[in-house]
RORO-305285 format. One record per residue (C-alpha): z, x, y; residue in one letter. Coordinates in Angstrom, 3 decimals. Example, Ala and Ser with C-alpha at 12.3 -4.5 7.8 and 13.67 -1.06 7.14 Angstrom:
BEGIN
- 7.800, 12.300, -4.500, a .
- 7.140, 13.670, -1.060, s .
END
This chain:
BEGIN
- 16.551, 23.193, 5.914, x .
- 18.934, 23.595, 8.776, x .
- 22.381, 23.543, 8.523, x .
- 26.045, 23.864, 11.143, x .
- 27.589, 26.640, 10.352, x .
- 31.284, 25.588, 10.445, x .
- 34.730, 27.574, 10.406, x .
- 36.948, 24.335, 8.798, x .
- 35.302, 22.203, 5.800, x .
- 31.777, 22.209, 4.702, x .
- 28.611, 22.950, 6.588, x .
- 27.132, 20.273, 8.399, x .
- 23.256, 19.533, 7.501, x .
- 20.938, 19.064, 10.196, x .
- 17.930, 17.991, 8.490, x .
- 14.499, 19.596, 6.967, x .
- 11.116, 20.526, 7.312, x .
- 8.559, 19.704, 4.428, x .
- 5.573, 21.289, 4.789, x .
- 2.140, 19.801, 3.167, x .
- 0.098, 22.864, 2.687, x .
- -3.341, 21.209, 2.946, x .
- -2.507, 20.185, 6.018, x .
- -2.045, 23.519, 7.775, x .
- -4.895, 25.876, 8.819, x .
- -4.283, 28.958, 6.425, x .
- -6.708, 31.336, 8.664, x .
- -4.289, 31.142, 12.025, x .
- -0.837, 32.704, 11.948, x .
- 0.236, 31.005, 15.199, x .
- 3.205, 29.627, 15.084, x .
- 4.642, 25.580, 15.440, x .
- 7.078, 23.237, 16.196, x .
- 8.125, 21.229, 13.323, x .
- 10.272, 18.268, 13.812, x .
- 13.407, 18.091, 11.383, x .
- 13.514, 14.744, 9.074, x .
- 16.244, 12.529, 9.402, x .
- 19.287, 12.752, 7.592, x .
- 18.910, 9.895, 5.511, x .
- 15.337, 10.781, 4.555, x .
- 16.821, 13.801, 2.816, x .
- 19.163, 11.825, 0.410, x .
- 18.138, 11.309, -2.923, x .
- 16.803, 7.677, -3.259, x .
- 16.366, 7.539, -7.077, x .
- 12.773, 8.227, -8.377, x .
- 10.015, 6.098, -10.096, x .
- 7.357, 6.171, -12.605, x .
- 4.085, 5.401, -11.792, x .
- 0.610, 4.826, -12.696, x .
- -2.556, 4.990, -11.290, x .
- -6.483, 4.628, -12.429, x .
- -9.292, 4.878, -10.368, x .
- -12.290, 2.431, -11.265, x .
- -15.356, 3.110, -9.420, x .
- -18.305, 0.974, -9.563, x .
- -21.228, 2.153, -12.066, x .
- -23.679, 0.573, -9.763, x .
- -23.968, 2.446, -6.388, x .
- -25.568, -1.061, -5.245, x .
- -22.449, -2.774, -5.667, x .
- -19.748, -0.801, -3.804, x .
- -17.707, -2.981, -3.382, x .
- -16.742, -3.713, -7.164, x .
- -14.902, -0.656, -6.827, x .
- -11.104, -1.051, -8.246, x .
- -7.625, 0.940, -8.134, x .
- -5.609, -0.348, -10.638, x .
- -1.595, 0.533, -10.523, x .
- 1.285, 0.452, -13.191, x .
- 4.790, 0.179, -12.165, x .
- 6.915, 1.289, -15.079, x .
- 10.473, 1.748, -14.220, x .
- 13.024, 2.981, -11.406, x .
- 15.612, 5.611, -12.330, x .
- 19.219, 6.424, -10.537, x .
- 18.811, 3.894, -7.211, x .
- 21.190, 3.930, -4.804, x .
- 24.540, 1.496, -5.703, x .
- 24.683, -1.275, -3.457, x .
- 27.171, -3.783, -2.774, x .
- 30.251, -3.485, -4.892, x .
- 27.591, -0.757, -7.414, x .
- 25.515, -4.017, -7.572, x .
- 22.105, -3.242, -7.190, x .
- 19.536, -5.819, -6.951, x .
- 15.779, -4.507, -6.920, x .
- 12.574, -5.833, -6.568, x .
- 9.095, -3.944, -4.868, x .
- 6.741, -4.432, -2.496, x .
- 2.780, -3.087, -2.906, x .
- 0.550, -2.735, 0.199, x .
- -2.732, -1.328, 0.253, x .
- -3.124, 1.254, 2.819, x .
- -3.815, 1.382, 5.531, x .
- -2.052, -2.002, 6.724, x .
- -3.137, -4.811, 8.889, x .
- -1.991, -7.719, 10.162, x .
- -4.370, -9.334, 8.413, x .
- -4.160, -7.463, 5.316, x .
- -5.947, -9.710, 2.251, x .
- -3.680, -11.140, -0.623, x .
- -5.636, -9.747, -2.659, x .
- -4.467, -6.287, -1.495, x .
- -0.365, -6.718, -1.804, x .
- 1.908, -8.120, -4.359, x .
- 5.458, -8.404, -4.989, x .
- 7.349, -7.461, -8.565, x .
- 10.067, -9.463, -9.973, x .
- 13.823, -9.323, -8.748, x .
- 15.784, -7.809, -11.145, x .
- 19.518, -8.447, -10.988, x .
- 22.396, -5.442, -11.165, x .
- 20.636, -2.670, -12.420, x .
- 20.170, 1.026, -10.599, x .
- 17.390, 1.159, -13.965, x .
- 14.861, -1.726, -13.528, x .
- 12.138, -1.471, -15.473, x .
- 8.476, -3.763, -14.294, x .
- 5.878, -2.306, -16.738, x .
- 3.728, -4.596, -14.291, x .
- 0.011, -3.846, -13.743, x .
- -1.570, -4.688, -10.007, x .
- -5.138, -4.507, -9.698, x .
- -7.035, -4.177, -5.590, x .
- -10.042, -5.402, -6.341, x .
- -13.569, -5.403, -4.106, x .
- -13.002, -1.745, -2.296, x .
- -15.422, 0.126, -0.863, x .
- -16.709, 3.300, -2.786, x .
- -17.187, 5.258, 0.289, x .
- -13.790, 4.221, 1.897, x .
- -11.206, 4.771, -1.093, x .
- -10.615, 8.449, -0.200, x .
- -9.018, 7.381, 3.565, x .
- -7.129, 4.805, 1.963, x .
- -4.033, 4.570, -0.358, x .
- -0.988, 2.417, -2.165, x .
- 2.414, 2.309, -0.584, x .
- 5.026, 1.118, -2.984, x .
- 8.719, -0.247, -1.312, x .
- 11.649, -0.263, -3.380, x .
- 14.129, -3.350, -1.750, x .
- 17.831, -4.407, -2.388, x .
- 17.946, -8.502, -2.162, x .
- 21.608, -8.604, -1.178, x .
- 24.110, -11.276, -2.202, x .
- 23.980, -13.790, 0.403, x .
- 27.002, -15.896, 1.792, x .
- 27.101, -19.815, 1.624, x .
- 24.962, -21.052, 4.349, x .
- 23.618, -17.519, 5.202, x .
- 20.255, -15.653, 4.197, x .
- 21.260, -11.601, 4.268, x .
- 18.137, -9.563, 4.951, x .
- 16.474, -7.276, 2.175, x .
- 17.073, -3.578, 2.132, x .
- 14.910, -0.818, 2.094, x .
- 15.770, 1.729, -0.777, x .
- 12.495, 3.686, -0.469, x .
- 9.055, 3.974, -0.760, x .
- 6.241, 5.759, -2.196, x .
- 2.937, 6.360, -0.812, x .
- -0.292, 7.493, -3.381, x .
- -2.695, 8.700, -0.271, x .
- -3.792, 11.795, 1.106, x .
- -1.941, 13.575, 4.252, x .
- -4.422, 11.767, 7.059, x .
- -1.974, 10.574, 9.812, x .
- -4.757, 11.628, 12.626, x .
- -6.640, 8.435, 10.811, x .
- -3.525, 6.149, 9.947, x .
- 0.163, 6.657, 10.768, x .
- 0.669, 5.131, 6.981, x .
- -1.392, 7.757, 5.544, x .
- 1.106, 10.364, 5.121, x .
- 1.296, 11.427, 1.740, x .
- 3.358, 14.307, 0.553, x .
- 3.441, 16.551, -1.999, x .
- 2.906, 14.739, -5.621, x .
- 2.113, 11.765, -4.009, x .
- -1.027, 13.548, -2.611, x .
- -1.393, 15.535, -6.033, x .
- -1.279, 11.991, -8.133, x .
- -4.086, 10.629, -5.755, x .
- -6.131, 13.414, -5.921, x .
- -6.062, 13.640, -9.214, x .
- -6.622, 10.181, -10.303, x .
- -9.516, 10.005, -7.930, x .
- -11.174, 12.768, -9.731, x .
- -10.427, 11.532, -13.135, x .
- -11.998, 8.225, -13.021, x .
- -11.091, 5.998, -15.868, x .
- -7.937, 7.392, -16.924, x .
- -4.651, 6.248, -16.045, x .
- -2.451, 8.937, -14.642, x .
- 1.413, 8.759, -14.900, x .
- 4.013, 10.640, -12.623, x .
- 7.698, 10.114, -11.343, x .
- 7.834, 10.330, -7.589, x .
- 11.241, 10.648, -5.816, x .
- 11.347, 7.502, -3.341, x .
- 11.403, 8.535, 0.391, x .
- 13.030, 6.679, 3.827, x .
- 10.496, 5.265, 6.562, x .
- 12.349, 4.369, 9.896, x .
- 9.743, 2.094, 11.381, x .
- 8.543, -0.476, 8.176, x .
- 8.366, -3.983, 9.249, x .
- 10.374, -6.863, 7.735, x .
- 10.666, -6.664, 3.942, x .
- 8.881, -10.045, 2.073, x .
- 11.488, -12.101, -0.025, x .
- 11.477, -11.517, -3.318, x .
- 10.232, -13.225, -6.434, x .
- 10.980, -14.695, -9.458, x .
- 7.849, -13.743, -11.860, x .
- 6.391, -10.835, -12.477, x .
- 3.604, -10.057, -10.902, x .
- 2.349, -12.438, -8.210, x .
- 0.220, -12.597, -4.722, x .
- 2.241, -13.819, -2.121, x .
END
């Protein structure tokens, strides 16, 4: 971290480097530039429980019958939004995205109305991957605020934070940029096949994500 040193009042933060260690060459000791995170990236978003089992086809004929199937339990400590009304709903991409990104491959989770505490226990299943592919792609889960909107007026969603289960490949995919236990909890679930794996993640900031989708009324739905 880097910080202002200042004579009146508290120290300013700058921002912060996070380092993801497979990543990094271990056998050169050159040194690099690292560019600081933004301020907002480094507040603390609220965390959530996750799930994640890796279903690979038992036929090597039919690789494309492999499956990733994830479970999103419940969202702890979010952000307080308007008046400490929070209302939160999520967004799951398969990564990386397209344009023309299949149905089949994101879903929205029900709105749920002033609560920092939502819990989904909602299951998602991406269907039809390719065996040989899965390791170069990954899940990106968005955490959104559906604001209260004035009469006549449609208020745009809010990002609260994401989550991305991938490896650290952003030399393939900008997206793919998995850190810490978010790599660890892909890893792992891709080498335990058949097993669901559960871990909290802490939800992170993105400055570029396009538009947020509305949210919806039942649980688990294509859009």
């Amino acid at each position: 971290t880097a910080w202002d040193t200042r004579q009146l009042g508290h120290n300013m933060f700058l921002g912060e480097v996070r380092i993801q260690l497979d990543s990094v060459p271990m056998d050169s000791d050159s040194p690099n530039w690292w560019p600081l995170s933004h301020l907002e990236d480094s507040h603390f978003r609220g965390s959530i429980l996750l799930g994640l089992m890796y279903c690979p086809s038992p036929d090597d004929k039919k690789k494309r019958k492999t499956a990733l199937k994830l479970k999103v339990v419940e969202a702890r400590d979010l952000p307080a939004m308007e008046n400490g009304r929070t209302n939160p709903y999520a967004a799951i991409y398969m990564l990386p995205r397209t344009d023309d990104i299949s149905k089949d491959h994101k879903y929205k989770l029900q709105l749920k109305k002033n609560t920092v505490n939502p819990k989904w226990n909602a299951e998602v299943n991406f269907m039809q991957l390719d065996s040989k592919q899965v390791e170069s792609q990954g899940i990106e889960v968005q955490i959104l605020h559906l604001p209260k909107s004035e009469k006549g007026k449609k208020a745009p969603c809010g990002l609260l934070g994401i989550v991305r289960l991938c490896q650290h490949k952003t030399g393939v995919h900008e997206h793919l940029d998995g850190r810490g236990i978010e790599v660890l909890h892909w890893k792992e679930s891709l080498s335990r096949p058949g097993v669901w794996i559960e871990k909290w993640h802490n939800l992170r900031g993105f400055n570029s994500l396009p538009p947020p989708p509305p949210p919806v009324d039942s649980t688990t739905t294509g859009p």
